[in-house]
C-alpha positions as CSV (number, residue, x, y, z in Angstrom):
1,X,-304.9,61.5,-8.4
2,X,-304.9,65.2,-7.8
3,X,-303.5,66.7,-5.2
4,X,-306.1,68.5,-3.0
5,X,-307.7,64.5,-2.7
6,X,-304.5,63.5,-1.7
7,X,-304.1,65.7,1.1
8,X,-308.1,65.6,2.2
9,X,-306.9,62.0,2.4
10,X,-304.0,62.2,5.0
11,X,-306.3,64.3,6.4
12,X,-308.8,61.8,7.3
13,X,-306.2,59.4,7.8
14,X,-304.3,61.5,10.4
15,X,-307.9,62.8,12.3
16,X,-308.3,58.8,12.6
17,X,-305.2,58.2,13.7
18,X,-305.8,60.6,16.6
19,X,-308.8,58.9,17.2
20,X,-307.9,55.9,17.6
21,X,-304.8,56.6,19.8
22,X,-307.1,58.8,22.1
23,X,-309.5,55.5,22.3
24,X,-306.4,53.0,23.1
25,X,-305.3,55.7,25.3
26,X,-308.8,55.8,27.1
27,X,-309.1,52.0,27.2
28,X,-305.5,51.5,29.1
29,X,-305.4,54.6,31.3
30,X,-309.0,54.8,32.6
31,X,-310.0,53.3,36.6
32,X,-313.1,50.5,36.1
33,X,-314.7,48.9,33.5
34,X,-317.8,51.7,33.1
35,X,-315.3,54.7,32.3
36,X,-313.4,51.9,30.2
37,X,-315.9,51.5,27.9
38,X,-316.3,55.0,26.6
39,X,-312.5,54.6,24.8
40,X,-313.7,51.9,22.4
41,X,-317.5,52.8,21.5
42,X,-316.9,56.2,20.7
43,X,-313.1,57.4,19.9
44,X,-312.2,53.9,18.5
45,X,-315.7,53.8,16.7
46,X,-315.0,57.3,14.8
47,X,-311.4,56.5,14.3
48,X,-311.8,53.6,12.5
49,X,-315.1,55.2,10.5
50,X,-312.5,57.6,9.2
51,X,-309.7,55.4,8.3
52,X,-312.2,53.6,6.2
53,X,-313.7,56.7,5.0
54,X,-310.2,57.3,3.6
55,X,-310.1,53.9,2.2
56,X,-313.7,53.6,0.5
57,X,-312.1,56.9,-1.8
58,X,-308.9,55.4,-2.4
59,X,-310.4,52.1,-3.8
60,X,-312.8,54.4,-5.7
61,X,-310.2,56.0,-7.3
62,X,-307.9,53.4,-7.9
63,X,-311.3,50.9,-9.2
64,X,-313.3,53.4,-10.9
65,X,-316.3,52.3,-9.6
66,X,-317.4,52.8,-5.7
67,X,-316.0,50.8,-3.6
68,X,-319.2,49.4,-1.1
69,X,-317.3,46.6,1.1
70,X,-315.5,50.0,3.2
71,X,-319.0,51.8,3.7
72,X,-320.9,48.3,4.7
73,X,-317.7,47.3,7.3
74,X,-318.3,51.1,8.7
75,X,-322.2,50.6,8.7
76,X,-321.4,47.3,10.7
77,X,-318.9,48.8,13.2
78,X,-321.6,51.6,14.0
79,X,-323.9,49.7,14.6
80,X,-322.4,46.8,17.0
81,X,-320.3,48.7,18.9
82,X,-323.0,51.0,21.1
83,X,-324.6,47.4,21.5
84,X,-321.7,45.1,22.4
85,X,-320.4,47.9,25.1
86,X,-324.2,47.9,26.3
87,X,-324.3,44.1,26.9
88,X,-321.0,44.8,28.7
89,X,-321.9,47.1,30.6
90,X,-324.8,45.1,31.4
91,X,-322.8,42.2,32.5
92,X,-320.5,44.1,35.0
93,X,-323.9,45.0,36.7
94,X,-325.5,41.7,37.2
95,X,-321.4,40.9,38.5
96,X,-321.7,43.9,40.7
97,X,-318.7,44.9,39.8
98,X,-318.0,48.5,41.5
99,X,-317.9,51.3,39.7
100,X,-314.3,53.8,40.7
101,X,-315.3,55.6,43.5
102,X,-315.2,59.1,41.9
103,X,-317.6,58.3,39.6
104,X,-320.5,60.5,39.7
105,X,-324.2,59.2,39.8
106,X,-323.1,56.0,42.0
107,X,-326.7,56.5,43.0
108,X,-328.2,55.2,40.1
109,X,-326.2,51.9,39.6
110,X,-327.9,49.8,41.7
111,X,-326.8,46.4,41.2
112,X,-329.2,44.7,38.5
113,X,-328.9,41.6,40.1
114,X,-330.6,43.1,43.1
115,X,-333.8,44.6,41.0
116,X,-336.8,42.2,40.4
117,X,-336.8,40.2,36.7
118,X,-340.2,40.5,34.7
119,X,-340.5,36.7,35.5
120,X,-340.4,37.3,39.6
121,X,-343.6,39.8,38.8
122,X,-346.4,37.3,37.7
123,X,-349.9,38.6,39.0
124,X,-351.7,36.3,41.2
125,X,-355.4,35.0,40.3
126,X,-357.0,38.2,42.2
127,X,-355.0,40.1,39.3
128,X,-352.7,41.7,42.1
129,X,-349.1,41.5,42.1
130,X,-347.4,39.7,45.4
């Protein structure tokens, strides 16, 4: 393997190292559950797209053939991570769990337990809504 690949490959090794240990960082050291979440969709999320970056050209190399399994894990990890910290975040609201007291935009967190459901909002024969 030639040199220059070898070292664009610690490279992307080490830049997802650091992203990852920002992430776990972010995920331990942060105050509630909203800030919390932040760490492991987006740090974590690029960290571990890097590290198997790095690993989709190693196997290349090694196989001599392209390696798909890294990229589709990646493609996978993109893609459920924005949507499992939405249905998280999601969660915390209909718990009303508090968001730290710093945070800005308190305003607009109003507890989705408290707004109406689509099924509470049936119109009534007149075709008005109650």
């Amino acid at each position: 393997m030639a040199t220059w690949l070898e070292g664009l490959i610690a490279l992307v090794l080490i830049i997802g190292g650091v992203f990852l240990l920002i992430g776990s960082i972010g995920l331990v050291r942060l105050p509630d559950l909203y800030t919390r979440l932040h760490g492991p969709t987006k740090a974590t999320t690029l960290g571990m797209a890097g590290l198997l970056l790095a690993s989709s050209v190693v196997s290349s190399i090694t196989q001599g053939a392209i390696s798909v399994h890294e990229w589709l894990i990646t493609l996978f990890l993109l893609i459920t991570a924005p949507v499992s910290a939405n249905m998280i975040a999601k969660t915390a609201m209909h718990h009303d769990l508090t968001p730290w007291k710093r945070t800005q935009g308190q305003s607009l967190i109003e507890p989705a337990s408290r707004q109406a459901s689509p099924d509470d909002q049936h119109e009534t024969k007149d075709g008005k809504l109650p």
